[in-house]
N, C-alpha and C positions, 0 to 999 in steps of 0.2 A: 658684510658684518659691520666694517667702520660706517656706508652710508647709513646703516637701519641704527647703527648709535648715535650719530650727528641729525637724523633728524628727530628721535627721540628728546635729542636736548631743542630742538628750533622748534618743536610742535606739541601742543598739551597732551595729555594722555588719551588715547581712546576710548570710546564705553566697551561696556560688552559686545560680543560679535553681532550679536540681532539688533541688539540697540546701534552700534554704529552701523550698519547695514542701512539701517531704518534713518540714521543722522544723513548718511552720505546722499542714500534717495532723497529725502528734504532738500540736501544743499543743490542737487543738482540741478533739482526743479525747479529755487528760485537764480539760482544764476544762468541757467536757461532763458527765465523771461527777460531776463534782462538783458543776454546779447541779441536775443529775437527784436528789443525794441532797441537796441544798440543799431546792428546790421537793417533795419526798417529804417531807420530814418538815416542814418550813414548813407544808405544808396540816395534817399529823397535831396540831401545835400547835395550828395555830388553829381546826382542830374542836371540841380540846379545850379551849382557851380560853371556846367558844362554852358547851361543857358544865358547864365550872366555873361560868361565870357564871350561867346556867342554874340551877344547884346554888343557888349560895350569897344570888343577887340576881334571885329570879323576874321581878322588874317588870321586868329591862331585855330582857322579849322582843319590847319593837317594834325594837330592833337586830339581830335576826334577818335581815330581808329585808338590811342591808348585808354580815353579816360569813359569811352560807353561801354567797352569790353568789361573795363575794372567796376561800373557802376550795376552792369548784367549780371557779372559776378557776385559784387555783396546782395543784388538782390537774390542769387540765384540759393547763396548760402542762406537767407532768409527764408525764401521760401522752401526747400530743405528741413530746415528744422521745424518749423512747422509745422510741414504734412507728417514728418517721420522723426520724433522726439525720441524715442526710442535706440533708435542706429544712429542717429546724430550724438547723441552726448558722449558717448563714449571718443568720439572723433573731434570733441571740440580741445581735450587737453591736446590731442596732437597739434593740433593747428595754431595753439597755444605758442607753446614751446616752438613748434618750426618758427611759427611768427617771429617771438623773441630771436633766435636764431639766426634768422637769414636778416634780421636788422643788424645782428651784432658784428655778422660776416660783411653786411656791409659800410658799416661805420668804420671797420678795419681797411675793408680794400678803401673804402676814399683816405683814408687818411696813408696808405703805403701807395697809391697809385697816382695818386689827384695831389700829395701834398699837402694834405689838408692838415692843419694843427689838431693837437687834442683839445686845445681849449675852444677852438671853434667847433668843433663837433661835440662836445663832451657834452652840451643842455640837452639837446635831442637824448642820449640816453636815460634820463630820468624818465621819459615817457615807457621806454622798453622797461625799467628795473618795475613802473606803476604796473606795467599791460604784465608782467612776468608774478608777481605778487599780489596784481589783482583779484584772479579768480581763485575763492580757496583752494577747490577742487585740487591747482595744480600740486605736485607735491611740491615742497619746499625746497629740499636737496638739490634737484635739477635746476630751479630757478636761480638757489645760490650760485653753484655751480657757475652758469652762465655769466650770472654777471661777475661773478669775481676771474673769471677767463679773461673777460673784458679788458680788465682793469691791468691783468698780466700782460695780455699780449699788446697792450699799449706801452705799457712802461718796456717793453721789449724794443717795439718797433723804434722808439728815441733811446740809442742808448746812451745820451748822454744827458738826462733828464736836464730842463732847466726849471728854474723854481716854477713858472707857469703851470710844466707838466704834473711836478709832483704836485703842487695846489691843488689841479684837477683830478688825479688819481688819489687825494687824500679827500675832497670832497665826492666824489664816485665812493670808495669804500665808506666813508658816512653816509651814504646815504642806501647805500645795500644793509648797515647793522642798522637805521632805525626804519628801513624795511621789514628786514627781521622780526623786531620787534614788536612792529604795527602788526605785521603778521599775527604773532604772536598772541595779543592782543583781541586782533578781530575772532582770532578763531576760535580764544576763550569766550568772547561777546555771542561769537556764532552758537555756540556747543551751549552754553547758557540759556539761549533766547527759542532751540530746538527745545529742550526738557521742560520751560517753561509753556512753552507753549505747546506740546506733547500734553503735560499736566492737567492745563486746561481742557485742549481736546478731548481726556479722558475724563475728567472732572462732570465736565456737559455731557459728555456720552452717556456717564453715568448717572448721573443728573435726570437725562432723559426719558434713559431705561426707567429708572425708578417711577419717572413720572405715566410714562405708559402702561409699567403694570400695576400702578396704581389705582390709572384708569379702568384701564381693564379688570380689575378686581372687586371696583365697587359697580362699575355693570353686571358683573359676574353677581358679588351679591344680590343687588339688584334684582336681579333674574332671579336667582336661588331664592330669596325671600317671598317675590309673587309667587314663584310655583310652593314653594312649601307653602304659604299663605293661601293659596287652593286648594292646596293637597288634604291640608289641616280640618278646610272648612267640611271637606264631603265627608267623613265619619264622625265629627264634630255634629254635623246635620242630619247624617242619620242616626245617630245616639240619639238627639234631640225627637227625633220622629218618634222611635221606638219607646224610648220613655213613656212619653205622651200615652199609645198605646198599648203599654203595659198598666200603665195608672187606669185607664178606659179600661181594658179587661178584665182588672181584678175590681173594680167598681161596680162592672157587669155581672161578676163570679165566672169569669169565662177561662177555667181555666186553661184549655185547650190553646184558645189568643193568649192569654198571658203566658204561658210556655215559651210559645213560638218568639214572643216579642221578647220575651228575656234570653233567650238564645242570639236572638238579632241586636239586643245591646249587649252582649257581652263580646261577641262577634265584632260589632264597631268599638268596641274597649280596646280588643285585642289590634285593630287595626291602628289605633290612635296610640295607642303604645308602642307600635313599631315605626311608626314614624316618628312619634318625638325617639326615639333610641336612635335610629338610621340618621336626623336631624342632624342632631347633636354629635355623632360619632364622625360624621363632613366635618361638623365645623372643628370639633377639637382636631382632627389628622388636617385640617388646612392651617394650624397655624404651623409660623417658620423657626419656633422654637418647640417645635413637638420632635421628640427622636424618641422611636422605638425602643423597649428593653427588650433586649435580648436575651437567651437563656438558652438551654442545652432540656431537650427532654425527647421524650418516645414520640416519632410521628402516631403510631397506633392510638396513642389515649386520644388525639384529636378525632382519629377514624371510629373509636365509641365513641365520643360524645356523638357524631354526626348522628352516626344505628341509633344514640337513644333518641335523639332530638327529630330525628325526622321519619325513623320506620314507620310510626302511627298517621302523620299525615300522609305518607305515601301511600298507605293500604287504604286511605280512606276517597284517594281518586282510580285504587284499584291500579297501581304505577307500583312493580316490582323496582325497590332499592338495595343494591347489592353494592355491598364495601367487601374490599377485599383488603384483608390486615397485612403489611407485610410480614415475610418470615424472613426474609435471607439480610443481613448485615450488606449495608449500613441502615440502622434503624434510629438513631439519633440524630436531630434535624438541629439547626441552629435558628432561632428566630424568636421574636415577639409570641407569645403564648397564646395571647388575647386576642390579637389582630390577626395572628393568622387561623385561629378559632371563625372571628368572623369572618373572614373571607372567605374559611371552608363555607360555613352556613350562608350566606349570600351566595354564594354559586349553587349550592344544593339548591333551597328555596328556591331561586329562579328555573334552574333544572324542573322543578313539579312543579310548578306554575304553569311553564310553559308547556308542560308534555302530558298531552288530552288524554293516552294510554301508550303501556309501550313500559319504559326501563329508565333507570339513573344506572351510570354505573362509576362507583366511586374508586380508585387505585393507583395506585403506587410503583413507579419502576425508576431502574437506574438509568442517569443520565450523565453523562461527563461524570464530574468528579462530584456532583451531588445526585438529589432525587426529584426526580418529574412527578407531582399530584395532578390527578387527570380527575374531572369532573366531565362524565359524557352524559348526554342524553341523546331518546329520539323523538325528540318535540317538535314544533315547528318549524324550529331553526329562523335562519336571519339571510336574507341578501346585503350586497355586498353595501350597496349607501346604508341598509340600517347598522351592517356593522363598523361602518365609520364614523355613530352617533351614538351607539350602544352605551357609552362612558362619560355621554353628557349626564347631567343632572336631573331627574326629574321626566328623562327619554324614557318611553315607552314605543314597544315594536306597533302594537296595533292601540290609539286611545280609546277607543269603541267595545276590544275585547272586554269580557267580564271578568278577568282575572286579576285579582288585589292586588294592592302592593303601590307607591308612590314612585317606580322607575328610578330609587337611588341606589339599591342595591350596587348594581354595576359601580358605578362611581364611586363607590366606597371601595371596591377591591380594586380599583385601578389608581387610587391616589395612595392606599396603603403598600399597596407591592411595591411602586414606586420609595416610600418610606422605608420599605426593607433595605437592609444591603446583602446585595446577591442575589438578590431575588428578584424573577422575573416571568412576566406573565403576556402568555400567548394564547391564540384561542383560532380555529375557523369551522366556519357552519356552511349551511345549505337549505337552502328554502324545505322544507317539509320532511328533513332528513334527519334532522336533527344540527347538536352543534356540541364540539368539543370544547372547551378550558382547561389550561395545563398551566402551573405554577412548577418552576424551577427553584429549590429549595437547598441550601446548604448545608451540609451535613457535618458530625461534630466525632468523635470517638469516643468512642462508648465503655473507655473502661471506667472512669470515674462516677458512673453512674448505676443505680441500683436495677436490676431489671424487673420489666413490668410485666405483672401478670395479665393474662390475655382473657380471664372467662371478664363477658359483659354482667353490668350492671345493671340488678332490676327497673324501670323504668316506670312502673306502677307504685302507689305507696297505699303501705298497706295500712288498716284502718285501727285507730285504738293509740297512737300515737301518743304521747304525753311532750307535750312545746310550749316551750316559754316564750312570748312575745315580749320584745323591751324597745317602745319606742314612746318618744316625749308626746308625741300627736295623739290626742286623742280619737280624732275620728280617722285616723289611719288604726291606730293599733284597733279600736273595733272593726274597723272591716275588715284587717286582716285576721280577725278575731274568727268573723264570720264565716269569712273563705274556706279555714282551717276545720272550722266545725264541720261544715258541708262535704270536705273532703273525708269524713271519721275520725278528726285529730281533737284531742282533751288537748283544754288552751288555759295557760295560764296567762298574767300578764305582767309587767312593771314598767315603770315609767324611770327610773333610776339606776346607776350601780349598786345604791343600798337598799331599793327595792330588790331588785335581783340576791341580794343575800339574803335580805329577808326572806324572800318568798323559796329560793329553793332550800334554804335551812326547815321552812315550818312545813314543807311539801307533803302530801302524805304518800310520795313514790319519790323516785328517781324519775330525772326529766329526761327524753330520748334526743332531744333537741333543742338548742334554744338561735333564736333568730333573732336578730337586733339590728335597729337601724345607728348607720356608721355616727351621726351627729346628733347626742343629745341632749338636753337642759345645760346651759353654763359650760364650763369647757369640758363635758364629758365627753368620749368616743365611745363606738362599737371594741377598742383596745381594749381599754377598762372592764370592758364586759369581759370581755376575754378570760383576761387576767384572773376574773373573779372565778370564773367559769372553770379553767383549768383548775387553782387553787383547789374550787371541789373535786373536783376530778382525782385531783392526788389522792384527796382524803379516801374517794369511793373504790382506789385502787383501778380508775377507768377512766376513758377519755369521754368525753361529751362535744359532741360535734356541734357548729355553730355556725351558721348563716348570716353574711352581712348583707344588707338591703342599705341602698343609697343613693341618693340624688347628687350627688357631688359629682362634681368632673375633675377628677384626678390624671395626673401628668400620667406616662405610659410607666415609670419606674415605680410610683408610688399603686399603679393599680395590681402590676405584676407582684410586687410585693408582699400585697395586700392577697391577689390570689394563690401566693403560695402557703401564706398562713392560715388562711381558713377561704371557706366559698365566698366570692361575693356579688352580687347581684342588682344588676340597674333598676334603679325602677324609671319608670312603672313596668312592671312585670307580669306577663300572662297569667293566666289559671293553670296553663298546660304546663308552662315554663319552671312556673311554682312549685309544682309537684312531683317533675322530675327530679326538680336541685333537690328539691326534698327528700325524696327515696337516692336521692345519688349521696346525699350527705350522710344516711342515717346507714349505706352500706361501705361508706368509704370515712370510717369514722375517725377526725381530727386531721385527717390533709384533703385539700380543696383537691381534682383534679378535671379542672376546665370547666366547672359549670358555670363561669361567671359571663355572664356577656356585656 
């Protein structure tokens, strides 16, 4: 206990344990190379010492047998360290210390055997206090030690000091305290010039990082931007075809051709919309300040949306879709609404895409201390290099099949899961056998929450409809005008919030819906609508359900937000898409629940 106090006062403080762990490896390394080229050239010396003498004084060759053995040696401890760095350093403090040691034992026997004064021997020890406090490594304490024994057992051996001796044993003790204190000194310089230079190291390390995934990011774009930039063009091009010959067919009166070719642009509408959505939904989850909202609600309402959103395409490749609701607790999932919304619908879609006939099977079980969502199909499935590429961008299994779609789905539910927390996403397949996806989802306690009823939602809208359209654009709000007509729906329209009072003040019904886009004229919002919209609502002693349509890209807090207070809806938005949100609004009237994508 008094040594571990005495050198707490002769030596700076330590770092932390990993940091000093990490200081000490440093120190050892470089006082390593230095006795390596210390012991290199020490032997080269004394070879050549041996040679000179050799040269100049033939007769002193019976000193031979001492000074080749001693030059074998410093080589041998040379070469030693060298090969085996490792098991040598810990060996060098010993060798240290013995060194100092058996010089000290022998400055005492010449001077109690031989006679010798201390003032004659006494310069030689400066070299020992240098070789003793030279390498930090050694500890201090023992080195102290050492030499101040020295200095004892000198003033012992004369005991009748004469001013000489004490001289010498007054400069010996100065010159062990501004030891100490050089000591002292280096090891702060030492301890200093590690963290500084640590700092550094890290600095560039990070420096670096930064710089390579920067590189890599803009290759990454790069990449991403040709393939969307192709992607773009092929329903872009076939829009452009089919146009063409929709104008030729009805020019002709064919209405049969003009049928077909306006199914075929609407067909590439629907494909061109889902790519700028899937676009744009990469690049908003690829930035580093995107964090998911989180929220507490029924995994079930995602398992309808999925039945309404995809039964029809299923039956229409003749591919049974079977979701199975859960019933047993725990049924409240913890996550982002939205995203993990899309993630269910990207695994589906791809599910019937890929599966020629046969089954989806959608469902639910417990797993650890949350719940497993399983997406299975029996489609083609995937070997084992395609699903090591599955979650690139813009990968497609076969590029030659005929099956839609731009290859980013995948990529979108693998960068998202990632953005969850807790959530985790596995998947494996088999060539012709199908392939499974299973998301691991965090679950939440369900007494704070209201429970949800389980009959589904109609998914057809039925005709006769009365909807107020409110957007600033004029040639949007008429084609959505259009749409609306064609689907049976009575359209009104406004361009303002004081349109919208006008119009449904001088109405000659009550409106079943109104739909408005999020930004309009001046600093209005879809809010505003809102506002206006409930206000009547009070009056009519009823809610009026409201649809927001938007091009905006809202951060993940503001879209959740926004989806808990009413529906709301990206555009550009399908016919199918359309008409669902539609009848799911007008049966779920004044709370949004999950139509938005």
């Amino acid at each position: 206990m008094f040594f571990i106090k005495i050198s707490s006062w002769l030596t700076p403080p330590p770092f932390e344990p990993e940091l000093e762990a990490l200081y000490q490896h440093d120190l050892r390394i470089r006082v390593i190379k230095q006795i390596k080229l210390s012991l290199f050239f020490g032997s080269i010396f004394f070879i050549s010492f041996i040679v000179v003498d050799l040269l100049l004084e033939p007769e002193l060759l019976t000193r031979l047998w001492i000074r080749i053995p001693a030059a074998l040696v410093i080589f041998a401890l040379y070469l030693y360290i060298y090969m085996r760095p490792v098991r040598a350093t810990p060996l060098i403090f010993h060798f240290a210390l013995l060194g100092a040691a058996v010089a000290v034992m022998a400055h005492l026997a010449i001077m109690i055997f031989a006679g010798a004064s201390l003032a004659i021997t006494y310069p030689s020890m400066m070299f020992i206090i240098a070789f003793a406090y030279g390498p930090l490594f050694v500890p201090v304490v023992p080195a102290t030690l050492l030499s101040l024994s020295y200095i004892a057992a000198a003033l012992l051996i004369y005991s009748a000091p004469s001013a000489t001796v004490i001289d010498v044993s007054f400069q010996l003790a100065l010159i062990v305290v501004v030891s100490l204190f050089s000591r002292y000194q280096l090891d702060i310089f030492s301890r200093r010039s590690f963290i500084d230079k640590r700092a550094a190291d890290l600095a560039r390390a990070v420096a670096e990082e930064k710089r390579q995934q920067a590189e890599q990011a803009n290759l990454e774009k790069a990449a991403f931007l040709r393939n969307a930039s192709h992607n773009l063009r092929q329903p872009t091009q076939a829009l452009s075809s089919y146009t063409l010959l929709l104008e030729k067919a009805l020019q002709g009166n064919d209405l049969k051709s003009a049928g077909e070719a306006a199914r075929n642009v609407t067909y590439a509408v629907d494909l061109l919309a889902e790519a700028f959505d899937k676009i744009l939904d990469i690049s908003r989850i690829d930035r580093d300040d995107y964090a998911p909202a989180t929220s507490h609600f029924f995994i079930n309402e995602l398992l309808e949306v999925v039945q309404r959103q995809y039964t029809h395409q299923a039956s229409q490749k003749d591919i049974h879709l079977k979701i199975v609701l859960r019933k047993k607790p725990p049924l409240v999932i913890h996550s982002d609404r939205l995203m993990m919304q899309q993630i269910i619908f990207n695994l589906v879609d791809n599910a019937i895409k890929y599966t020629k006939n046969g089954w989806v099977l959608i469902t639910v079980t417990r797993y650890g201390k949350g719940l497993r969502l399983h997406v299975i199909d029996s489609g083609i499935g995937m070997s084992t290099d395609q699903m090591q590429s599955v979650f690139q961008p813009f990968y497609r299994i076969n590029e030659q099949c005929d099956v839609p779609g731009m290859g980013i789905g995948l990529s979108y539910v693998e960068k998202a899961v990632r953005k969850l927390p807790g959530h985790r996403l596995g998947y494996y397949s088999h060539p012709e056998r199908g392939t499974h996806f299973y998301i691991d989802v965090p679950v939440q306690e369900e007494s704070d929450l209201p429970r949800h009823p389980q009959e589904l939602i109609p998914a057809e809208l039925e005709p006769g409809k009365f909807i107020l359209l409110v957007d600033d654009n004029k040639l949007v709000l008429d084609a959505l005008e259009s749409q609306l007509v064609v689907l049976g729906c009575i359209v009104e329209k406004a361009a303002s919030v004081a349109q919208v009072r006008l119009v449904m003040r001088d109405s000659f019904r009550e409106f079943d819906l109104v739909i408005s886009d999020y930004k309009l004229a001046g600093d209005e919002t879809a809010e505003a609508v809102v506002r206006c919209v409930r206000d009547l609502g009070r009056d009519l002693d009823r809610d009026i359900p409201v649809i927001v349509l938007t091009g905006e890209r809202f951060s993940g807090e503001t879209i959740s937000l926004l989806g808990k207070e009413y529906p709301l809806l990206r555009k550009p938005v399908n016919t199918s898409q359309f008409s669902r949100s539609i009848a799911h609004a007008l049966c779920t009237t004044g709370h949004a629940r999950g139509v938005g994508k």
